[in-house]
N, C-alpha and C positions, 0 to 999 in steps of 0.2 A: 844332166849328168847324174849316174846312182851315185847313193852317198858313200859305196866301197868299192869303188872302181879300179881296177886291177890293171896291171901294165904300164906303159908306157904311154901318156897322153899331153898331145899339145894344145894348150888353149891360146888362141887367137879371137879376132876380130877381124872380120869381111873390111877390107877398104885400109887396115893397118900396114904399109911400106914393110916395116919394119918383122911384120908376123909371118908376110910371104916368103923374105930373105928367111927367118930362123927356119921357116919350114923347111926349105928346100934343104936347109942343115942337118934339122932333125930326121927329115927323110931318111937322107945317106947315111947316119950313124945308124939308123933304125936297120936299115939293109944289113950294115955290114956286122950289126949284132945278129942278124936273124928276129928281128923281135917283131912283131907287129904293131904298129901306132894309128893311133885313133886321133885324129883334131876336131874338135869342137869349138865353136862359135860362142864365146861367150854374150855375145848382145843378144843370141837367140835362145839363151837360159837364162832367166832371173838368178838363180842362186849363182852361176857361176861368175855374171856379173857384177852378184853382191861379193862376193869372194875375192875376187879380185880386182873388180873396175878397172884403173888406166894400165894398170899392172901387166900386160900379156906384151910380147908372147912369155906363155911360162910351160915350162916340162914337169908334169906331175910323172912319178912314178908312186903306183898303187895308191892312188892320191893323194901322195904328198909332196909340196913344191919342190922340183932339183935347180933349177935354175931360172931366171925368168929376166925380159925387158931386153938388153944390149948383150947376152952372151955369146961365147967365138967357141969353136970346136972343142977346142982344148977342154973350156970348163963345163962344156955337158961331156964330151969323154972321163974327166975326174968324177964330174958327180954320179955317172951308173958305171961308175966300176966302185966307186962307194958303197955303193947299195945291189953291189953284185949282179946288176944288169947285162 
């Protein structure tokens, strides 16, 4: 991951139950923003790994954490309209 990464991004882990379901979440919010999202693999990035470890799924915007682990729609709908997404 670059260290200024812009937009909208979900990190996950291949094989996490729990990263497939938020994706399919984030997907749909991501559509109905119009926004484009990026997911990445944190077991196939060191840093991201180190960042976060058990920690995912997590929604960074412009690489900062919005939400991350058991979130439901609502609280990534609160958190990018926070941050004017």
């Amino acid at each position: 991951m670059q260290e200024h990464e812009t937009g909208l991004v979900l990190v996950g882990k291949a094989g996490c139950h729990l990263c497939s379901e938020r994706s399919e979440l984030v997907r749909a919010e991501a559509r109905r923003r119009h926004l484009t999202l990026r997911e990445l693999d944190a077991a196939l990035d060191p840093l991201l790994e180190r960042r976060f470890g058990q920690r995912v799924p997590v929604v960074l915007w412009n690489g900062e954490p919005l939400v991350d682990l058991d979130f439901d729609a609502a609280e990534l709908r609160e958190a990018l309209d926070r941050v004017g997404a």
